[in-house]
C-alpha positions in Angstrom: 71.7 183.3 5.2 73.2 182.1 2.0 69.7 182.0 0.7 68.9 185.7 1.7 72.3 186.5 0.2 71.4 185.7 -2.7 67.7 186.8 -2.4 69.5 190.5 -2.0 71.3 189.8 -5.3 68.8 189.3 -7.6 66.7 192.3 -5.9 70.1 194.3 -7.4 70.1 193.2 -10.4 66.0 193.6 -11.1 66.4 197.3 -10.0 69.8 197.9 -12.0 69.5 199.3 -15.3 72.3 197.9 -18.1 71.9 198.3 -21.6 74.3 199.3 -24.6 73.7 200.1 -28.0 75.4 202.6 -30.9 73.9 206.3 -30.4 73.1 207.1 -34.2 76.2 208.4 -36.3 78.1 208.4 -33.3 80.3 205.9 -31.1 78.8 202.7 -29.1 77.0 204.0 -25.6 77.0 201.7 -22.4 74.8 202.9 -19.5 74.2 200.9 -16.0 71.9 203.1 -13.7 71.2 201.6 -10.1 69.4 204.8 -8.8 72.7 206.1 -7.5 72.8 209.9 -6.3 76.2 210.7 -8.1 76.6 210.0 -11.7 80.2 209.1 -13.8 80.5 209.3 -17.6 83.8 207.9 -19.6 85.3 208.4 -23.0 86.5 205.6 -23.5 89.5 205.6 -26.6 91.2 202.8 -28.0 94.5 204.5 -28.2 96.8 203.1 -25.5 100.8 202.3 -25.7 100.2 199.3 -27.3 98.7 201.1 -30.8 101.7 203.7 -31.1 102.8 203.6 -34.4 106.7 202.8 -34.9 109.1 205.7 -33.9 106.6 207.5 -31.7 106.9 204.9 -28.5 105.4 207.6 -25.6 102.7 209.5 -28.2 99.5 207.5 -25.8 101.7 208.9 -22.8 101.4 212.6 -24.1 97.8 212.3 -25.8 96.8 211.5 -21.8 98.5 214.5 -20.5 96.6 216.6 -23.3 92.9 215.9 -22.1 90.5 218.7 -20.8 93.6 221.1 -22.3 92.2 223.9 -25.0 89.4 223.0 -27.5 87.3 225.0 -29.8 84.8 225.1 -27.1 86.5 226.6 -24.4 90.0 226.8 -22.5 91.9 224.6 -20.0 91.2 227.1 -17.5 87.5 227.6 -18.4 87.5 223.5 -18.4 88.7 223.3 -14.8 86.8 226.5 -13.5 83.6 225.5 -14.4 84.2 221.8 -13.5 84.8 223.0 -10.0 81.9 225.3 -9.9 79.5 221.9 -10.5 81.9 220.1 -7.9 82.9 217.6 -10.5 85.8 215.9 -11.0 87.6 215.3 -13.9 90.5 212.5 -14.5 92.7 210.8 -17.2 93.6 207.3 -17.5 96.1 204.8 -19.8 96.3 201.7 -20.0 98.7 199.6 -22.7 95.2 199.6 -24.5 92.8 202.3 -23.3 93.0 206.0 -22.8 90.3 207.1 -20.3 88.7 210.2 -20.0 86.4 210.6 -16.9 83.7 213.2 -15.5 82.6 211.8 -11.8 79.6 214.2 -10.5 76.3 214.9 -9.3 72.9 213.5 -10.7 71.7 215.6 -13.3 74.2 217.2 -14.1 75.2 215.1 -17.1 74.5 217.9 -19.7 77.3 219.7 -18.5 79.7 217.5 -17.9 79.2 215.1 -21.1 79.6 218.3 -23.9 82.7 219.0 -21.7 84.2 215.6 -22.2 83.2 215.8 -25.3 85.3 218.4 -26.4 88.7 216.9 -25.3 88.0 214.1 -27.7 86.0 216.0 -30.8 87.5 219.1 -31.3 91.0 219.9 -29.0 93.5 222.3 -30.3 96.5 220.5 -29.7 98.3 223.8 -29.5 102.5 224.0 -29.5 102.7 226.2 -26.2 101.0 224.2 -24.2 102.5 221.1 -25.0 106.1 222.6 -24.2 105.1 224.2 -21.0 102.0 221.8 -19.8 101.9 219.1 -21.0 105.4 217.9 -21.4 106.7 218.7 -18.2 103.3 216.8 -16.4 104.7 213.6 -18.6 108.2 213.8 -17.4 107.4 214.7 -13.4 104.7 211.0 -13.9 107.9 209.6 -15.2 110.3 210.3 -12.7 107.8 209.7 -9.9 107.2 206.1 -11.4 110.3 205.2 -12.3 111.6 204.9 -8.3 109.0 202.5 -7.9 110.6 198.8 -8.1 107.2 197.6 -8.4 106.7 199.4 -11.7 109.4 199.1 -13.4 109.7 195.5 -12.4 106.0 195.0 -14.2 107.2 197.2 -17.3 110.1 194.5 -17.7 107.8 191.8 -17.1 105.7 192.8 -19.8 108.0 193.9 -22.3 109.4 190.2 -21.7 106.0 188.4 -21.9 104.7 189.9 -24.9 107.7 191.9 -26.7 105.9 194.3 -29.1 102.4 195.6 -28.5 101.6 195.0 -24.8 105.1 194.8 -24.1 105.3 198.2 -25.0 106.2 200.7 -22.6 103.2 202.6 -20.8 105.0 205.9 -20.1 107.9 208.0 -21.9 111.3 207.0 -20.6 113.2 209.5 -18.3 115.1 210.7 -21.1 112.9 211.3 -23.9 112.7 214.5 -25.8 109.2 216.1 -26.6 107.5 214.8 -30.0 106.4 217.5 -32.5 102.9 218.9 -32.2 102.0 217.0 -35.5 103.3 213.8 -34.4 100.4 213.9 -31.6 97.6 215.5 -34.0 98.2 212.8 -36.0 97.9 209.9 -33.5 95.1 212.1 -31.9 93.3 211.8 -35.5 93.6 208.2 -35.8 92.2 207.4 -32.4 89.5 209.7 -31.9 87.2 208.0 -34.5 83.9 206.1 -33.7 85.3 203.4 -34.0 87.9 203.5 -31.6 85.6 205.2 -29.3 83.0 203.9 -26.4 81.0 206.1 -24.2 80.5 204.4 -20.6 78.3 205.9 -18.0 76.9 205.0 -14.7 74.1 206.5 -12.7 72.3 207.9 -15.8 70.1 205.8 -18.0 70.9 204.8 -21.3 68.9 207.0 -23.6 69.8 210.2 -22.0 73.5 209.0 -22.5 72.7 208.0 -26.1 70.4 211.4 -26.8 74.0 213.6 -25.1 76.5 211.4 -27.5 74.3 211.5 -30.8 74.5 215.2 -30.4 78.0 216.1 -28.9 80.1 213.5 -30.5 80.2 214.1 -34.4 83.2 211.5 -35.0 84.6 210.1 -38.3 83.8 206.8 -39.1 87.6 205.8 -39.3 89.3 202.4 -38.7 90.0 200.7 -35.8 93.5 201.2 -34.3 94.8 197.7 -34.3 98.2 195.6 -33.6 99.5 192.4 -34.1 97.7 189.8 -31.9 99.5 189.4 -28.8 102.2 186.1 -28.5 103.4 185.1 -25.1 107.5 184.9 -24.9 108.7 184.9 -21.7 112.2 185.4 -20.1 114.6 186.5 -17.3 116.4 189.0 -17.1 118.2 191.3 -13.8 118.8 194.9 -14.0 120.7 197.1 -10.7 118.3 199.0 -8.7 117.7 200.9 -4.9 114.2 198.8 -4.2 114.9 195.3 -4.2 111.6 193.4 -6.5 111.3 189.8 -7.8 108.9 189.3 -10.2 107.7 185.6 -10.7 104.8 185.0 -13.6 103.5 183.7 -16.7 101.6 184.9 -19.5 98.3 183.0 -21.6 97.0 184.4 -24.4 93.3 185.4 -23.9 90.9 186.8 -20.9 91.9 185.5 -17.4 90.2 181.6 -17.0 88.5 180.5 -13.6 92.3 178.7 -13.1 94.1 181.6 -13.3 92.0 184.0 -11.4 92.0 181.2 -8.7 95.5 181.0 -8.8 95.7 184.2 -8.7 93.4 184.3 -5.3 95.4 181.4 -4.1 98.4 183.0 -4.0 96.9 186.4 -2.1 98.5 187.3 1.0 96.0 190.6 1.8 93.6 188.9 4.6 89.7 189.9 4.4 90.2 190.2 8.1 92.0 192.5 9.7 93.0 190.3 13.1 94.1 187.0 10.5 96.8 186.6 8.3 95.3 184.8 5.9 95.8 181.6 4.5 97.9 181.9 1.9 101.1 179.8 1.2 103.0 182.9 1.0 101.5 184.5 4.7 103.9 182.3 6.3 107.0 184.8 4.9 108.8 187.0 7.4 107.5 190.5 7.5 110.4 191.8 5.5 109.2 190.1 3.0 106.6 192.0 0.9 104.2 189.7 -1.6 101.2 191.0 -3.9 99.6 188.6 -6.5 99.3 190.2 -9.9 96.3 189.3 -12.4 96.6 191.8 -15.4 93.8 191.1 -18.5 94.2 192.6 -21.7 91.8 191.9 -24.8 93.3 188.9 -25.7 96.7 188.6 -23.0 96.5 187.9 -19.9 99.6 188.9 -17.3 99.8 186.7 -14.1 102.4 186.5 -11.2 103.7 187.4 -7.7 105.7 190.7 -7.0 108.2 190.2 -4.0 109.5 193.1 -2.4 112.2 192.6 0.4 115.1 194.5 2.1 118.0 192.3 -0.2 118.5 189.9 -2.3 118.1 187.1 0.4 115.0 188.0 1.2 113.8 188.3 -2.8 115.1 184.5 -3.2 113.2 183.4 0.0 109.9 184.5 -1.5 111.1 183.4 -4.9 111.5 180.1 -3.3 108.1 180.3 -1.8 105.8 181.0 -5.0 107.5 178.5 -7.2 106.9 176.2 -4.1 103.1 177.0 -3.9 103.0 176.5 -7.8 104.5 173.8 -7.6 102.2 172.2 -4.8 98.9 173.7 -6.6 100.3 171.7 -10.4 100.8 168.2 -8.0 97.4 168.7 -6.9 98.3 168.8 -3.3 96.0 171.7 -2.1 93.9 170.6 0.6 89.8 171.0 0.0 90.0 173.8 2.2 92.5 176.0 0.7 91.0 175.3 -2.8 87.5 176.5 -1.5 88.9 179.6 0.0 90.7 180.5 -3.2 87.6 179.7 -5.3 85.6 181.8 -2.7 88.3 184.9 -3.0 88.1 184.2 -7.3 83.8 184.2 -6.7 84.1 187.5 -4.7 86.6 189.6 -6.8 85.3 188.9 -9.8 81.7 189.7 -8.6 82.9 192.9 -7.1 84.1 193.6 -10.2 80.6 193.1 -11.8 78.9 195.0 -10.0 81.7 198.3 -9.7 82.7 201.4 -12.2 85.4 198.9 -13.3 82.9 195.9 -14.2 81.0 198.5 -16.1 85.0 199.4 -17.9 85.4 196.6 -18.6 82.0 195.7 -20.1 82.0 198.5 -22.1 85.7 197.6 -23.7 84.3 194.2 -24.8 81.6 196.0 -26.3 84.1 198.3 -28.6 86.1 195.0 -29.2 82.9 193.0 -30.6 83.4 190.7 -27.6 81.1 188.8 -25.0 81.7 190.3 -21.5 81.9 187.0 -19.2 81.6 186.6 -15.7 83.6 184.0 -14.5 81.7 183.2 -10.9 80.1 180.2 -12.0 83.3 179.0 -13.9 85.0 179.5 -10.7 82.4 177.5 -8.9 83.1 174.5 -11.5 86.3 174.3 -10.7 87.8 171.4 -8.3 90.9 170.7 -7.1 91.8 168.4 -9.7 91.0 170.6 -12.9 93.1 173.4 -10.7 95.8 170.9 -10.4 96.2 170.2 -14.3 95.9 173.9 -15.4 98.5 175.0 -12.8 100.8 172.1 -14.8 100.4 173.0 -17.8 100.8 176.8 -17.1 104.5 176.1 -15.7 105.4 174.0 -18.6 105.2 177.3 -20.3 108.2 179.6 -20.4 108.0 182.1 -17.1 108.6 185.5 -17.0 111.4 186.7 -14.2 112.3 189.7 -13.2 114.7 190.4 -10.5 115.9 194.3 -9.7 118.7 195.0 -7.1 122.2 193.7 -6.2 123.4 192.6 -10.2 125.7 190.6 -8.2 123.7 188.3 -5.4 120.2 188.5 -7.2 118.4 185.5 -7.1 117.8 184.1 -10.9 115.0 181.6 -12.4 117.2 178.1 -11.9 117.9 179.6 -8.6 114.6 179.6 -6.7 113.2 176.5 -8.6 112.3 177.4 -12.0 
């Protein structure tokens, strides 16, 4: 079985089509094709939270809300009429490093759907009416529904904790904010959209009909690349008074995620692959009013990495507090059993082959690409590791500083001494 497993796999690979290269005068092109009936093309811009320039903190936030808005070429209502009328669909993305603009539609239909993309990124209008009465108002309604999430806001402490400036700036506007000036946004808009800042990522087409579409539809400046200070990992604790009890419990490394950390990571994973088990993880044995999900967050050279805990109370945040730094603890001493270690190392194998081989492997290979960096796949890393080399990376991960993060009662929430730290 394992054998025809694996069989299947190569078969995959010798029919998919991946190459990349840099369409002539314009940005860097990566196409995968494996014969798929629906096709997906993404601009992606290097121009994410983490490269706002200083006294413009939310300008990424806004630049997201203005895609597919007026360009030269034709109007936001033209954009989303004719979108519909080739039953595409059209989305917007940001990360703390990436703004992604996304066309997802039917084979063939690429020379449509590219020029269209195109247009948000080569020649928008940026015009004062609609960012007053379309595009702010979209930025503050994302706001307010995010900011009643503990789970967010729990992670945007964590990471302004970890890594301060840069990544540890916020992703979205705070509640409060007031509009910034049209300018303010050409400006940042101007500085981004640039070939250098700039990949094109496409699945389901092949690579020189995606390079042929960009040579002609994006005419970009040369530019400079948008760039911040390399990431540093801090750390911290800190509690803050909130409805929606959350714990977070984590560390940051500088670089990719390693095979320890995304088996640490897969350790600590409470979702079972099967619906009638609960899994094996250390943490499946909390009560069911206690909430865990295992957090593994890479950036270009950052990684974020922990365990969100959502409960009813405090009580129930220090139990599962309690519980990871427990499961840490017995990972660092070396105490996993062989079994437990191969299940996580099988979980590690299969989400980071899943990745490979979906629209977000493809992301994410196409981001290295714009960064000058190797894309690596860490299955066979994974497979390397024992329990032993597991054990020492797990130690010298918690002689780091952790990051903490508790939301809540101010007054009974569980702090880092407190649950073992």
């Amino acid at each position: 079985m394992l054998v025809q497993r694996r069989a299947l796999a190569a078969a995959i690979r010798a029919h998919s089509s991946r190459t990349y290269a840099t369409a002539p005068s314009g940005p860097t092109v990566f196409a995968q094709d494996n014969g798929q009936p629906t096709s997906s093309i993404t601009v992606l811009v290097k121009a994410g939270s983490r490269f706002e320039p200083e006294g413009h903190a939310g300008i990424a936030h806004v630049l997201k809300h203005f895609s597919f808005k007026s360009s030269k070429e034709r109007s936001a209502l033209r954009t989303v009429r004719e979108a519909e009328l080739y039953g595409g669909i059209l989305s917007a993305t940001l990360t703390r490093e990436y703004l992604a603009l996304t066309a997802d539609f039917l084979r063939g239909d690429e020379g449509f759907f590219l020029p269209l993309l195109a247009s948000s990124v080569v020649s928008p209008k940026f015009v004062n009416h609609e960012l007053h009465e379309l595009v702010w108002p979209s930025v503050m309604t994302e706001t307010a529904n995010a900011i009643v999430s503990g789970e967010y806001t729990a992670l945007e402490l964590a990471h302004a904790l970890a890594f301060r400036s840069g990544l540890g700036h916020a992703l979205l506007n705070p509640p409060h904010a007031h509009a910034p000036s049209i300018e303010a946004v050409r400006d940042y808009a101007s500085k981004a959209f640039t070939t250098s800042n700039v990949v094109i990522v496409g699945t389901g087409l092949t690579q020189e009909k995606l390079e042929t579409l960009a040579s002609h539809h994006f005419p970009l400046s040369s530019g400079t690349s948008l760039t911040s200070p390399a990431t540093k990992y801090y750390g911290g604790s800190t509690v803050s008074p909130s409805l929606h009890p959350t714990l977070f419990v984590g560390y940051g490394i500088a670089g990719a995620p390693s095979a320890g950390l995304s088996t640490l990571a897969a350790h600590l994973a409470v979702k079972p692959h099967l619906p009638w088990s609960d899994g094996l993880s250390p943490l499946s044995s909390l009560p069911k009013s206690v909430s865990t999900e295992s957090v593994l967050i890479p950036y270009s050279d950052a990684t974020l990495f922990g365990v969100l805990i959502s409960a009813k109370d405090s009580a129930g945040l220090r139990q599962g507090g309690e519980a990871v730094v427990k499961a840490l603890k017995e990972a660092a001493s070396g105490g996993l059993s062989q079994e437990l270690a191969g299940r996580a190392k099988a979980r590690a194998k299969f989400a980071a082959a899943s990745l490979e081989e979906g629209k977000a492997g493809v992301l994410a290979k196409g981001a290295a690409q714009l960064e000058g960096k190797a894309w690596t796949n860490l299955v066979d890393q994974v497979e390397k590791l024992d329990v032993k080399a597991l054990g020492k990376f797990t130690t010298d991960l918690m002689k780091t500083k952790p990051t903490v993060v508790a939301l809540g009662d101010i007054n009974t929430l569980p702090h880092a001494d407190e649950i073992g730290l």
